[in-house]
Each structure stands twice: as structure tokens, then as C-alpha cells.
C-alpha positions in Angstrom: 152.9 119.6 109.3 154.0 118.0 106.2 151.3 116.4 103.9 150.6 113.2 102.3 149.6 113.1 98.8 145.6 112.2 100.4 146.5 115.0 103.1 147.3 112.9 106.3 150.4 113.6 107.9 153.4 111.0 108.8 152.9 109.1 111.9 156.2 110.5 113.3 154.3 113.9 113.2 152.4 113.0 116.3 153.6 112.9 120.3 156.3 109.6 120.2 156.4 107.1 122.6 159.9 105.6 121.9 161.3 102.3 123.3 165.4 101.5 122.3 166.9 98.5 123.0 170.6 98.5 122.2 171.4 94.7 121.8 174.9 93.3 123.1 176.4 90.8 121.6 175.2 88.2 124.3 171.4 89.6 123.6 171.5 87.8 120.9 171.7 84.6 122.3 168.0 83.9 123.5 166.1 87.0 121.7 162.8 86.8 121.6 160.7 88.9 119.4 157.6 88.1 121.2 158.3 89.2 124.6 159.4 92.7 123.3 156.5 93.4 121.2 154.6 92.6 124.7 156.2 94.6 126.8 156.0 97.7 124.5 152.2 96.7 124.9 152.3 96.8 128.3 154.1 100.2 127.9 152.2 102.4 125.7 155.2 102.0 123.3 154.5 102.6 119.9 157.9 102.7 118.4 160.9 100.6 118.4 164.5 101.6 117.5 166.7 98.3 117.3 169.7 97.3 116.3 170.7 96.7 112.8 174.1 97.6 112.1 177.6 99.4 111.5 180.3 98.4 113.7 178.0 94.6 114.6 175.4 93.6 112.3 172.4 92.0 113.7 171.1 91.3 110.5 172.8 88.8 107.4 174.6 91.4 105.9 175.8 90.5 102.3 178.1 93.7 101.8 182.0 92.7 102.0 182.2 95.0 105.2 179.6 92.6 107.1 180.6 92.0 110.8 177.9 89.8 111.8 177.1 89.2 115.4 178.3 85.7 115.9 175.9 84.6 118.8 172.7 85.3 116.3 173.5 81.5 114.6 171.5 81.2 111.6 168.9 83.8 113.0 167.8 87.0 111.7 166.8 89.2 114.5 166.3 92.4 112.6 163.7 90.4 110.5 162.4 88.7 113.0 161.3 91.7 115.5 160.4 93.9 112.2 158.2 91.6 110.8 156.5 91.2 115.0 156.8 94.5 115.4 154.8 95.4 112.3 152.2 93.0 113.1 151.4 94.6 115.9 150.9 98.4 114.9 154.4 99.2 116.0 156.8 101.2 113.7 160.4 100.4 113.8 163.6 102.6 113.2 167.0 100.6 112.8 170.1 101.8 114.8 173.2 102.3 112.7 176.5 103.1 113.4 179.2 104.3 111.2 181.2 106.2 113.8 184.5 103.1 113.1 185.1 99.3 112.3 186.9 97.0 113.9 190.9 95.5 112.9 189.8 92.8 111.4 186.7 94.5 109.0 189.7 97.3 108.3 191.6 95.0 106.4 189.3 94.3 104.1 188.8 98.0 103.2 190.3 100.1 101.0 192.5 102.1 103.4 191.1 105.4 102.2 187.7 104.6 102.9 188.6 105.7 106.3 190.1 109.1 108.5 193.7 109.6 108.8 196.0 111.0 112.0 198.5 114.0 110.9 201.3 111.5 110.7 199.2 109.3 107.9 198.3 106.5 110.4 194.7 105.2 110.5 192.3 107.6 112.8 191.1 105.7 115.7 188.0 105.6 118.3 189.1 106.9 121.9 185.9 105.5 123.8 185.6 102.2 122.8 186.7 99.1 124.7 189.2 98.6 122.0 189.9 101.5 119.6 187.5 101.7 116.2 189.5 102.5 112.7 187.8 105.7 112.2 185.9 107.7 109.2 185.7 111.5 109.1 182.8 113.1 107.7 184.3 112.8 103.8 185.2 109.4 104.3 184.2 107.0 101.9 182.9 104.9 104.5 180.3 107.7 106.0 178.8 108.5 102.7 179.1 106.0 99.8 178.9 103.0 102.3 176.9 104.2 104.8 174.1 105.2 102.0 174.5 101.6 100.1 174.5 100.1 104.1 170.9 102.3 104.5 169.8 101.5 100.9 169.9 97.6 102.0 168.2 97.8 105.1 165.3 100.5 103.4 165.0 97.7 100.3 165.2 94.4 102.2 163.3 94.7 105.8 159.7 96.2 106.8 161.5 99.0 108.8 160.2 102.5 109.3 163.2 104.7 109.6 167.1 105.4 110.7 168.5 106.4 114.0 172.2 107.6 113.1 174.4 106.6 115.9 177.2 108.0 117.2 177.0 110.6 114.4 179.8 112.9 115.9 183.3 113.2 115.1 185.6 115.1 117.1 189.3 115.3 116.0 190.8 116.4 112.9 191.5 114.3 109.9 193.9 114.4 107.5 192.4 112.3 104.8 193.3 113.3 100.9 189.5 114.1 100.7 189.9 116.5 103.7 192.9 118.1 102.3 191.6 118.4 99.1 188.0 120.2 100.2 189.7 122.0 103.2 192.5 124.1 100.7 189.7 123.9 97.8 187.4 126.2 100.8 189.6 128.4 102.3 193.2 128.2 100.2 194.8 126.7 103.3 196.6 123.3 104.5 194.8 121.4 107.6 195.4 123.0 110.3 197.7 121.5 113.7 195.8 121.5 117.2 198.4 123.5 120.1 200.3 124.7 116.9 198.4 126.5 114.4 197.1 130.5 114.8 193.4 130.7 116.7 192.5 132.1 113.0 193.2 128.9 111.3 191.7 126.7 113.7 188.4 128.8 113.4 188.3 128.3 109.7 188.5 124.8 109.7 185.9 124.0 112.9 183.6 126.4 110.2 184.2 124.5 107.3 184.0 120.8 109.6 180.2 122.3 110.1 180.1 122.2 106.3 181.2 119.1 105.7 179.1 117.5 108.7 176.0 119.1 107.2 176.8 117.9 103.7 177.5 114.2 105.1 174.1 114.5 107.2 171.8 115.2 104.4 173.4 112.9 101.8 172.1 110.1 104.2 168.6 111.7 104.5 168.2 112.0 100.8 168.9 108.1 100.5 166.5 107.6 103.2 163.6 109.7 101.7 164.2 107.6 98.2 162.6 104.9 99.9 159.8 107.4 100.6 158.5 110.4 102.9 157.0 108.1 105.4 160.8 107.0 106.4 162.5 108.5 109.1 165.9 110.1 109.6 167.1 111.4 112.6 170.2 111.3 114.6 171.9 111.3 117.7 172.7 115.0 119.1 173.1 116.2 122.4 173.1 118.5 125.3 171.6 122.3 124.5 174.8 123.7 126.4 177.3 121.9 124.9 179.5 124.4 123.7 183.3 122.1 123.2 181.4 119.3 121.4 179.3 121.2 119.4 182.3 123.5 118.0 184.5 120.7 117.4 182.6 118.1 116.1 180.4 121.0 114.0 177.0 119.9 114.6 174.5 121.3 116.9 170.8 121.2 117.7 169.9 124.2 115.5 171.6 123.2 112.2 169.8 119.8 111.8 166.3 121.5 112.1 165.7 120.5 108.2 167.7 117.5 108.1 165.8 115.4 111.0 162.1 114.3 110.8 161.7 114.8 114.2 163.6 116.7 117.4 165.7 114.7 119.8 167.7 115.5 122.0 170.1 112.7 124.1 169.0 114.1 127.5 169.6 111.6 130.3 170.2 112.2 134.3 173.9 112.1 134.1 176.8 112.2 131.4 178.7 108.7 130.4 181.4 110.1 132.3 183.8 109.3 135.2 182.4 111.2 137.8 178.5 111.6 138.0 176.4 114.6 138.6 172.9 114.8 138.1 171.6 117.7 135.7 168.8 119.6 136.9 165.5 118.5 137.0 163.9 120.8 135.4 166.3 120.2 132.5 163.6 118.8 129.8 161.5 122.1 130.4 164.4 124.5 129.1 164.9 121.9 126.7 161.7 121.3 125.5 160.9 125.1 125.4 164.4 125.3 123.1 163.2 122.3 120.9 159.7 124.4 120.1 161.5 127.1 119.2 163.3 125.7 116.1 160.0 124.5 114.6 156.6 124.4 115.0 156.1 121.9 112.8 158.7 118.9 114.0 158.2 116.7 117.1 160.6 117.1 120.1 161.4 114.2 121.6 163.8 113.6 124.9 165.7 110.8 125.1 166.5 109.4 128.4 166.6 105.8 130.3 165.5 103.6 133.0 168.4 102.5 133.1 170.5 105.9 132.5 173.7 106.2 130.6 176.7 106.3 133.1 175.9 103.0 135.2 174.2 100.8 132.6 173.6 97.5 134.5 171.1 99.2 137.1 168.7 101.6 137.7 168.9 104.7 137.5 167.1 106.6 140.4 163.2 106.7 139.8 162.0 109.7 141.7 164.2 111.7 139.6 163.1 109.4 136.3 159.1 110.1 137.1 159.8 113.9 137.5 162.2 114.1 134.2 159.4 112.3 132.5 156.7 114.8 133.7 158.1 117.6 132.9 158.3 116.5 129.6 155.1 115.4 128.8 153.8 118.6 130.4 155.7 120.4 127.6 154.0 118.0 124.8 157.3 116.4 124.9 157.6 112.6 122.9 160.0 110.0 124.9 162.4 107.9 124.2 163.7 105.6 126.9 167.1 104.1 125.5 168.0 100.7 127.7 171.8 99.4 126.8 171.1 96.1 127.4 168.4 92.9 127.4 165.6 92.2 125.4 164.1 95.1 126.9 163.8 96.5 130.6 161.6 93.9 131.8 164.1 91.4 130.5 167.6 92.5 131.7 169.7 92.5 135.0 167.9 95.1 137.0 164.4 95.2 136.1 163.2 97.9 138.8 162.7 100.4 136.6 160.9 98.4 133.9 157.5 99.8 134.2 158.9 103.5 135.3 157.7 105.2 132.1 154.3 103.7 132.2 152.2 106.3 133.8 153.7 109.2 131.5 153.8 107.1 128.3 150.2 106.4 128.9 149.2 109.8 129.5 150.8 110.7 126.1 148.9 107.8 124.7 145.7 108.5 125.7 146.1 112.5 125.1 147.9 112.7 122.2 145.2 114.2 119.9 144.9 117.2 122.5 148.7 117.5 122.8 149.8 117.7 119.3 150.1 120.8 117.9 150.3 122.7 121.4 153.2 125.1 122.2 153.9 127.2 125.1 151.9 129.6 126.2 153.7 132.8 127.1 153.5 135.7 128.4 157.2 136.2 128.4 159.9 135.4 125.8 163.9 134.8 126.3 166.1 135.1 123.6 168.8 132.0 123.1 171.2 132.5 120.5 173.9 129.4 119.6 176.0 132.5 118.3 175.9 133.5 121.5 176.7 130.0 123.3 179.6 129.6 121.0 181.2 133.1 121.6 180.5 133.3 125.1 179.8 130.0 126.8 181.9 127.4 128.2 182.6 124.4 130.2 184.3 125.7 132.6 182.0 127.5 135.0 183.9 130.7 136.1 184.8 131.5 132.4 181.3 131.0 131.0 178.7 133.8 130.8 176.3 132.7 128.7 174.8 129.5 129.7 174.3 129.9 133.0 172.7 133.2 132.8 169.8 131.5 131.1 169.4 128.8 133.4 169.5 130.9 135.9 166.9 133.1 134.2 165.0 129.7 133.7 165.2 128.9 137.2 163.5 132.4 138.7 160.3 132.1 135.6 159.4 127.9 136.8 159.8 129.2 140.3 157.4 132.0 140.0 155.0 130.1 137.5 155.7 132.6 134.6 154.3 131.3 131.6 157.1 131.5 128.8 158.8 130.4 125.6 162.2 130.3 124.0 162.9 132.3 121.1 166.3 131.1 119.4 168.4 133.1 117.2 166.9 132.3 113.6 163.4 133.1 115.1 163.3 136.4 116.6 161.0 138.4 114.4 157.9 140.6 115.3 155.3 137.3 114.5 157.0 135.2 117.7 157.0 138.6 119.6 153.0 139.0 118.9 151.2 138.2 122.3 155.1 138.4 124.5 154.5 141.3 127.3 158.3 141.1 128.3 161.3 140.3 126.4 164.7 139.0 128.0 168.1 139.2 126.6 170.2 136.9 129.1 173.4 138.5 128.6 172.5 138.7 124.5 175.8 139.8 123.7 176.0 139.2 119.9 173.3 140.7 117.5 173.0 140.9 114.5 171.3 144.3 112.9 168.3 143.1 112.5 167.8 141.9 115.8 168.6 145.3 117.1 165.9 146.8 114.9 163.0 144.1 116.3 164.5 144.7 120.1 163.8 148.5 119.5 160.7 148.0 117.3 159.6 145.6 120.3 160.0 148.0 123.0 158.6 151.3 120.9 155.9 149.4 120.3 154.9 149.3 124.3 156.7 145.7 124.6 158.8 145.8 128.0 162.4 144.4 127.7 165.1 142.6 130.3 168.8 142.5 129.8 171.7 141.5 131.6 175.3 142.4 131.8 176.8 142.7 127.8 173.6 142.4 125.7 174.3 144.4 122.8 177.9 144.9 123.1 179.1 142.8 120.0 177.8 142.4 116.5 177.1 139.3 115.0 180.9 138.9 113.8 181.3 138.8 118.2 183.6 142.0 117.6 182.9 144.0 120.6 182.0 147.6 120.2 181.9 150.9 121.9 178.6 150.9 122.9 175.6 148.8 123.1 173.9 148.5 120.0 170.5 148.8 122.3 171.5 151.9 124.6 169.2 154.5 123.7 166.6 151.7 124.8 168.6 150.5 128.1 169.5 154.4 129.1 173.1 153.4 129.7 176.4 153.8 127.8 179.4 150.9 128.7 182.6 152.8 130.2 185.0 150.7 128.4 185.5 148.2 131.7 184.4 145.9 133.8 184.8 144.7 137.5 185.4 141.6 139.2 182.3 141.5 141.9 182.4 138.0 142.6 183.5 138.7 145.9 183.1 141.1 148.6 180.6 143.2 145.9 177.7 145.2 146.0 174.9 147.4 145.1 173.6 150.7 146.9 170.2 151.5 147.0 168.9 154.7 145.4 165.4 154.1 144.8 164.4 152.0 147.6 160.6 152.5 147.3 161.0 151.2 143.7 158.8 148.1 142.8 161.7 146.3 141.9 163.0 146.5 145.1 159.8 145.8 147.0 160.3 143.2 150.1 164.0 144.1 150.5 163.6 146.6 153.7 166.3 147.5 156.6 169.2 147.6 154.3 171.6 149.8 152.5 172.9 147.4 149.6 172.0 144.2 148.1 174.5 142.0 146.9 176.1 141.3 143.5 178.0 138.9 141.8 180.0 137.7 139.0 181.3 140.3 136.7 179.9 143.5 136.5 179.7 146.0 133.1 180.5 149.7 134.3 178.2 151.9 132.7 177.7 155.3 133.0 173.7 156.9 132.8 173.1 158.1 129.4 169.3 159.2 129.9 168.7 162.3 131.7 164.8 160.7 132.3 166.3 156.8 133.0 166.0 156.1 136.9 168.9 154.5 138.6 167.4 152.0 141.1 170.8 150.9 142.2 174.6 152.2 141.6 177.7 150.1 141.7 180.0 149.6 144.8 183.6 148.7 143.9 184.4 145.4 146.0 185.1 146.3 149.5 188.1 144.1 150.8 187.1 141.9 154.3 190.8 141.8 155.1 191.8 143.3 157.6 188.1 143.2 159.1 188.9 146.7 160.7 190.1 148.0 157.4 186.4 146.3 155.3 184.7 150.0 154.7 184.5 153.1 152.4 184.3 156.8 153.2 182.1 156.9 150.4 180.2 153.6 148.9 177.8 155.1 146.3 179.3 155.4 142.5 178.0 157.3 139.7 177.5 153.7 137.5 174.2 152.5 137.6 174.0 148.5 138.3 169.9 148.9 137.6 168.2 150.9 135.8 164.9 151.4 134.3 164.5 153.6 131.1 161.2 154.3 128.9 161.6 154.3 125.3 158.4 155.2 123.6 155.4 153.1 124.9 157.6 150.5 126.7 159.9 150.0 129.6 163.8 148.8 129.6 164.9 146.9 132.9 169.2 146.8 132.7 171.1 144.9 134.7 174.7 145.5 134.6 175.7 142.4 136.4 175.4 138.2 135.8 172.0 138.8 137.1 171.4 134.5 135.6 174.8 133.1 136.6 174.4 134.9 139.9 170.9 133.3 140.4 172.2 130.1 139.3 175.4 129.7 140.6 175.8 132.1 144.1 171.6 131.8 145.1 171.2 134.6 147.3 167.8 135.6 147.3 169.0 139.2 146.3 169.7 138.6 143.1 166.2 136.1 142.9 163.8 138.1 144.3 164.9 141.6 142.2 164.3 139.3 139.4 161.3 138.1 140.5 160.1 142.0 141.4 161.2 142.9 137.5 159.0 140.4 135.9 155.5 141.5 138.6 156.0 145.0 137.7 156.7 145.2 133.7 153.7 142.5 133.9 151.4 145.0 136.1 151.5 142.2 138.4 149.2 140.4 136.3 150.3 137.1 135.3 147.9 134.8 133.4 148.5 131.9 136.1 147.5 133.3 140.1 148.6 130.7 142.7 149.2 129.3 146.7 151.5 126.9 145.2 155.0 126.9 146.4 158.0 127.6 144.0 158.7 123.9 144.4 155.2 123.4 141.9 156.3 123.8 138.1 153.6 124.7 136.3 153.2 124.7 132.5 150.3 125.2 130.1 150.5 125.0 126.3 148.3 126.3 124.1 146.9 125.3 120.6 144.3 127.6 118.5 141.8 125.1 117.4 139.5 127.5 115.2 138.9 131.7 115.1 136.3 131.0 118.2 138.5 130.1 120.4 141.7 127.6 121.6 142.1 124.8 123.7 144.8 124.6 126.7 146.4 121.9 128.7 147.7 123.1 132.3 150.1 120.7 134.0 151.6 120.6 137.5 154.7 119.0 138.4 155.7 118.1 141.5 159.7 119.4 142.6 158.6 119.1 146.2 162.0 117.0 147.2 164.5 116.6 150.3 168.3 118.8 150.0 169.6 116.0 148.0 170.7 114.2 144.8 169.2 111.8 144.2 165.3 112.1 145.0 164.6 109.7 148.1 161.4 110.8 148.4 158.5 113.4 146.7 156.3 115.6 149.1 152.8 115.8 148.4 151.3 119.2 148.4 147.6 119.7 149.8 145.2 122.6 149.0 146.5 124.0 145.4 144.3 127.2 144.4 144.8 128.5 140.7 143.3 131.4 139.0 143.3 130.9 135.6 142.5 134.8 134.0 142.1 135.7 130.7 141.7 133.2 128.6 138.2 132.7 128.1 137.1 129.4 128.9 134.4 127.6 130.5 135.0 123.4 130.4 137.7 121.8 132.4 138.3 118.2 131.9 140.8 116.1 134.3 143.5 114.2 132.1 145.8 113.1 134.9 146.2 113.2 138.5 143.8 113.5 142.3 140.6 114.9 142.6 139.5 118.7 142.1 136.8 120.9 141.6 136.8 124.2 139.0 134.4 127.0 139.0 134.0 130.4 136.7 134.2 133.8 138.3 134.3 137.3 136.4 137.6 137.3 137.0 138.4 133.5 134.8 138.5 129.5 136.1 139.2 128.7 139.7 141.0 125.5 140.1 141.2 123.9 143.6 143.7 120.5 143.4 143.0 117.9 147.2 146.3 116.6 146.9 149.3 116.5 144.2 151.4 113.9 144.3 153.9 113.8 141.4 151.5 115.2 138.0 148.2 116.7 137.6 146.8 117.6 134.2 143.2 119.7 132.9 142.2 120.5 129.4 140.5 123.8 129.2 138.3 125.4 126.5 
């Protein structure tokens, strides 16, 4: 962590228990500072992110661009709940928003403070109630304003930090200032959306990245004048997002060094149209991602009660309570963003006031154990945003990237393997020190080095996974002949591949191979997605399945082969040196994730027992409905301290959670990792004892969350 002058660290460098309220205008009306600093009592809140300004001030702005909230009178609400807030122990961080203005604050601006369209007209807001006058990321208004904006608030009110809203911007401008940096970068004019080359349009999203990083920490640099104790961070979203990060040019792994702490927007549906609930287990990948970048930085989740898409009520609180576990299971901070009232006991729809309680209490109370834990892992998968960008999408036929880690994701919570994230940046022989098994989830894009850590990895007697193109394109994303990593995978790619979303398999040629182990009575297994035809380029690799071109159901009496096998391998297991390669040539992920026969699971599943000797650090009766995560933290060379969670998953078919099973009778066999005190942090009653063989855990009853410290 980063040091004080006397050595302490910053308070944002401990677990964050995060309350927003973003004020309407009406909010205003009968405020009361009181009541808030109450309920964040009542809540285990220890931080408050309020309104200050941007596009409404809450405060009495004296700069000429003021747009004062009319309902606040003669009132000062910013003051007023700092100067409670502080009283009370409570830090505060002051929403801002530079994302447009209003008509009527336009007019008294300079005109080229602000974005401008192709045809010269004023850049404009497309998801406000009435459209914004819009700055670009050169604009006058983002930088020079927005830093003499920050500089008043930092100077004038006992405030703690900035939150950065609505940082993003999405189209292209046309500014002078754009023009000017744009040609001064790459020797070209601004480029036309549906008009210019693909080449063009690359070059500019590249330098947009540019000029959204150079915009990003201009405003921390003002905010760390008023010292290293203030707080900058900024609203970012979704891990996947692949369309918003490339066209607005900012994405979770770039702001690393800019933000004092990690958060992510993360709530159970998008502000959208039509709503779809993302998948409960959601915070782990994220959290596990969030690690990854830095060891040193808080990750924090923000979600709400009161969720994002339907503001004025609830959003449902089974699937709240489990989001919020699996967070805190991770060492996860919170952040629960309500969009309107004094704060969610003081609103429209107050059921979900006191939903957080339970988990922001927990962190509370545990927060000295949980700081400075990480995953604890036995296996490592490799995420890569150059990899996202080349290869992922929105559209989920075309995509192949993110989907093959979630569905990667899915099969390690399922089987309680204990794992971690490594992202691009980090892949390096430390992060690969106590990881048995390596996967590359379709890992298509490496750079050189990466190549030569795989292949030390694996020499080394580290076992490796990979699916479908790993390898196949350098860090440019230019494909090439070969895979970079066949001598370790024991394949060479043909040059094609094959649609096998349909009507596809694979024929057994091994089928007393451990990876194949439980799948009896059958010929084939299925497969799905696309498929990379390889050929076998190891005289010693063992093909455990081979390819079956799609076999056409259509006519039913013409849906069979003279011959089925093929000479292409769709499985294979090579040795290289002291360790194993497993290759699949399919989707294997997307195929979990998107098709979910148990095929494509349970060979998965059989990989990760045998390249772990079937000895995994967590033994359990629990169902694959139990998530189970411990994290780790090396408290001196005699030994480290552990937290092992449990979360509950146990749910009916549907969307949203009506109702959470309990699960009776939970045996665990912790192994290896030397400890002999278990202490209960959360959840029913249990009872631990030591054998030879490590610490026997049996749980009565779980419920929703159960939580031990071992040592």
C-alpha cells in the first residue's frame, strides 16, 4: 500500500463500505443531513458519495457556469451533510459531472469550450431527458473547467475525494482541438463513421484512448494538489464490454494508476429497454479480474438496492443478498448507489433499505482480516483486454472470447476450484509461482513474451489448458500459420475451421482416458461452436478424441457416415518436458456457457481432476450450487492466515430468485495448508477438527453465507 509520511496508509486503502445517494432536484426540498448520517450508522456505511455538481450544482457555486439547484433556497446541502458527515467519522467523496450542460448554461459559454458534430453544430447528449451540449475529452470544459470546478470544491468544503461521473464519451468530435491533436498524431483528418476505411477508424479509437487517458489524469493531478489523502476515482463499467470500451477508449485496465481505488458499475441489470439479469456469480469473475490489476488498490463493486433500470423500486433481494456475498467473500468493498431520496430508508420504496446490512457488517467487523487477502489458487486463467477487443463482441454468435471465460468460470465455481485471474500486463513467472494449471480460454493474441512464460511454465512441470485459437495471432492480432505454442499443445492448425454448432461431434479414441472418465455406453460426445482443424504434430501426443464433420439430420434416413472418425484431433494431451498440455480444438467455454450439455462440462471438469492428480486443496459433499472461495494473506514467514466463504446459489429455474434453499450437512476437507485454529466470522453453527490429512469442517445448516478464519 501506499505510505503516509508517519507510515499509515490512506483510509481508502482498507475494505469500503460505500453508500451513494444521487439527489434529484425535488431531494432537495426537505434534506436532512441528520437522518442520512443515521442511517449510514445503522448501515455499517462508512463513506458517503453525494452530490456536488456539473450539469446541477447542489452547492452555491460562484463560477459563471453555476446551474444551481433551484429547490435548495438559500441552503447549502453539500456543506451541510460534509460538515455532519465529518462529524461523525464518515468520509465523503462529491459526485461530479462534466459529461454536458444544459441550453441555457451553453449560452453563457464560450462555444468552443464544448464538442462539435461533423457539420460544426454543438455535440449533444443522446440519454438525457433533454439533450446535454456536449464536451469531448479536449474540450475546454472537461479539463480547464472541470479542474477549476474540482479545485473549488477540494478548497472550500471538508470533502474527502471525487467520483467522476458519467466519464465516458462515445461519438466522435470534431472540435478544432480534436482536429488539431488528431492530424498532429497520425498526419490524418477526423475520420467519418459508415464512410471512412476500417484503418482510419482504428487510428482514431487508438488515439481517443490517448486523449481520454490524458484528460483522466489531468483531473487526478488537481485532486492530489489538495493532497494524497483525496480520492479520485471514476465511473467505469462492465469487464466484457467490448463496443463501449473501444469507442469511448477507456477500459478497466488502463485506469489501474489513475484511480485510488477499483470499481467497477456492476449492478443486476443494464439501464436499458429490455431487462436481463447478469449472472450471479458475476462479482466473483469480477472481483477475481479487479485483483489481478493490483495488489495494492481496493476493488470495489458498485451495485443498488434499488438497481439501475427501474429506479423507483426494488430491485429483487434474493438476488441483491447473493451479489453482495459473493463479493464480500472475495474481500470485495461495496458501494450501493440509490438514484433517489435522502437515502434508502427515505425514498419511495424503502424494502430494500436495510438489504446490505448483514454483508456491510460483516466487512465492518472483519476488515482487518480481509485486507490484504487475495485468491487463493491453485489454478490460473489468463484474460487479456487485447484479446476482448480482437475477438469479443456483443453479439453472441460472433463473439469468442468472452464467453469462453465465463464459461470456463462457470465449470471452476461449480467444482470448488480455487483460482485467480491473471490479466494480460501480469502474466509473468512470479503470478505463476504456486498455479498447478494454467488456462488460456481461447488466448488467441500473444505477445512473445507470453509465449516464452507459457512454454517456461509448462517445461517447468506446470500443466496448461487451452481452447480453440490460443496462440494463433501475435500481439498485432495478425493471424499466423501456426500456433505460437504447438510444440507444447502437440497440434499444428490446417489452415480451417468448421462450423459444429450443429449436428457436430467428437469420436472417442481413448475412452479409458481420465478425461473421459463417467462418460460410458457411447461412441461420440458432442461439440459445439466453431471448431479449429488441426492435424497431430507429436508422434508421442495422445489423441483422446478426433473431429466428426457435422452430420446433416435431414433427411433422418440420410443422418449417417460410412466412416465418422477423422484424422484431426479435437482433444489431445501432449507432454512437454516435466508438464502436461490439455488442447481443445473447439469453444470448449462458449460451449459450456451458451449450449450446457454436460459433455462439454464434465470433460472439463475431468481435465482440471487429472492435471491436479485429483487433489484439490478444498474436498467437499457440497453441491455445485455451493460457491466456495477462500483468500489468502501471508501474515509473516511462519505461516498465513485464510478466510473460507460459502455462498449459497441453491435457487428455483428462474430469474429473479423467489426463494434460497438451505443446504444441511456440509463436510469440507481443508488439506495442505497447515493450520490448526478456526474461528466462525459469519453464518450457523459448526464444528472443525484436525486429521493427518488437514481441517475437517462440518457446517448444520447454510442458509445464504458462512465464513471461518483459519491459521
Amino acid at each position: 500500500m501506499i505510505q503516509h509520511k508517519n507510515g499509515e496508509s490512506y483510509w481508502y486503502e482498507k475494505p469500503l463500505r460505500i453508500l451513494q445517494t444521487v439527489l434529484r432536484e425535488v431531494d432537495a426540498v426537505n434534506y436532512n443531513s441528520t437522518a442520512v448520517v443515521e442511517y449510514m450508522k445503522q448501515t455499517y456505511s462508512n463513506v458517503l458519495v453525494i452530490n456536488a455538481g456539473g450539469i446541477f450544482d447542489f452547492f452555491h457555486n460562484p463560477l459563471p457556469t453555476a446551474h444551481i439547484v433551484k429547490q435548495m433556497g438559500g441552503r447549502d446541502i453539500l456543506k451541510e451533510i460534509s460538515s455532519a458527515c465529518n462529524a461523525a467519522g464518515i468520509k465523503v467523496i462529491v459526485r461530479v459531472d462534466f459529461r454536458g450542460v444544459t441550453d441555457e448554461v451553453f449560452k453563457k459559454c464560450p462555444p468552443d469550450w464544448f464538442g462539435k458534430q461533423e457539420d460544426g453544430s454543438p455535440l449533444l447528449t443522446k440519454n438525457t431527458v433533454t439533450p446535454l451540449v456536449a464536451p469531448c475529452y479536449n474540450a475546454y470544459y472537461r479539463n480547464e473547467y472541470a479542474i477549476e470546478f474540482i479545485n473549488h470544491l477540494l478548497s472550500n468544503y471538508s470533502i474527502d475525494g471525487i467520483w467522476h461521473n458519467a466519464l465516458l464519451s462515445d461519438p466522435i468530435c470534431y472540435c478544432d482541438r480534436c482536429k488539431d491533436s488528431f492530424k498532429k498524431a497520425t498526419g490524418k483528418d477526423l475520420p467519418v463513421e459508415r464512410v471512412s476505411e476500417k484503418q482510419d477508424l482504428a487510428d482514431y479509437w487508438q488515439w481517443k484512448s490517448v486523449s481520454a487517458n490524458r484528460n483522466i489524469q489531468s483531473i487526478r493531478d488537481a485532486v492530489k494538489l489538495h493532497g494524497g489523502d483525496k480520492v479520485y476515482v471514476a465511473e467505469v463499467f462492465n469487464m466484457f464490454d467490448v463496443d463501449r470500451s473501444q469507442r469511448t477508449g477507456v477500459d478497466l485496465d488502463q485506469i489501474v494508476d489513475v484511480f485510488d481505488f477499483l470499481v467497477c458499475v456492476a449492478f443486476l441489470t443494464e439501464n436499458a429497454k429490455y431487462v436481463s439479469y447478469s449472472d450471479l456469480d458475476y462479482p466473483s469473475i469480477l472481483l477475481r479480474y479487479l485483483n489481478s490489476l493490483s495488489d495494492k488498490k481496493q476493488p470495489v463493486v458498485l451495485f443498488g438496492g434499488n438497481g439501475t433500470s427501474h429506479r423507483l423500486v426494488m430491485d429483487p433481494p434474493l438476488d441483491t443478498r447473493i451479489w453482495l456475498w459473493e463479493t464480500v467473500s472475495l474481500g470485495g468493498g461495496m458501494w450501493n448507489c440509490v438514484f433517489n431520496g435522502n437515502h434508502p430508508g427515505l425514498t419511495h420504496d424503502r424494502r430494500n433499505a436495510l438489504i446490505h446490512v448483514d454483508a456491510y457488517r460483516f466487512l465492518a467487523e472483519n476488515s482487518e482480516s480481509i485486507n490484504g487477502m487475495a485468491p487463493y489458487a491453485d489454478v490460473a486463467v489468463l484474460y487479456s483486454k487485447r484479446n476482448k477487443d480482437l475477438f469479443g463482441s456483443e453479439d453472441t454468435l460472433v463473439d469468442s472470447y468472452n464467453l469462453e471465460i465465463q464459461g470456463i468460470e462457470r465449470v471452476l465455481l461449480e467444482n470448488h476450484v480455487q483460482h485467480k485471474i491473471i490479466s494480460g500486463g501480469q502474466l509473468n513467472p512470479q503470478n505463476l509461482n504456486d498455479v498447478r494449471v494454467l488456462i488460456l480460454p481461447n488466448a488467441a493474441s500473444l505477445t512473445t513474451e507470453d509465449v516464452l512464460v507459457i512454454k517456461d511454465f509448462v517445461k517447468r512441470g506446470g500443466n496448461l489448458v487451452s481452447t480453440y485459437k490460443s496462440s494463433l495471432y501475435d500481439a498485432e492480432g495478425n493471424q499466423l500459420k501456426n500456433f505460437s505454442l504447438s510444440e507444447v499443445f502437440g497440434i499444428a492448425y490446417s489452415g480451417s475451421d468448421e462450423d459444429t454448432y450443429k449436428d457436430a461431434y467428437q469420436c472417442i479414441e481413448q475412452a479409458d482416458h481420465p478425461l473421459l472418465a463417467s462418460i460410458h455406453d457411447t461412441e461420440f460426445i458432442i461439440t459445439g461452436c466453431l471448431t479449429a482443424i488441426c492435424n497431430k504434430a507429436s508422434n508421442d501426443a495422445i489423441t483422446i478424441t478426433s473431429h466428426v464433420p457435422p452430420v446433416v439430420n435431414q433427411p433422418p434416413e440420410k443422418a449417417w457416415r460410412e466412416v465418422y472418425r477423422t484424422d484431426y484431433p479435437s482433444i489431445i494431451e501432449n507432454s512437454y518436458h516435466k508438464g502436461k498440455s490439455i488442447y481443445f480444438a473447439s469453444q470448449l467455454g462458449k460451449c459450456i456457457y451458451t449450449h450446457g450439455h454436460t459433455d462439454f462440462s464434465t470433460v472439463f471438469s475431468n481435465t482440471l481432476s487429472y492435471l491436479l492428480d485429483n487433489s484439490f486443496v478444498l474436498e467437499t459433499n457440497a453441491p455445485s450450487t455451493i460457491h466456495m472461495n477462500l483468500l489468502c494473506k501471508k501474515e509473516s514467514e511462519e505461516g498465513r492466515r485464510y478466510i473460507l466463504s460459502l455462498i449459497n446459489h441453491s435457487t428455483g429455474l428462474h430469474r429473479s430468485v423467489r426463494e434460497v434453499l438451505a443446504i444441511s450437512d456440509i463436510e469440507i476437507r481443508i488439506k495442505g495448508l497447515g493450520c490448526s485454529q478456526v474461528k466462525m466470522l459469519f453464518g450457523d453453527k459448526f464444528s472443525w477438527s484436525i486429521d493427518p490429512q488437514g481441517i475437517k469442517i462440518h457446517i448444520e445448516r447454510l442458509q445464504e453465507f458462512f465464513s471461518i478464519e483459519l491459521w
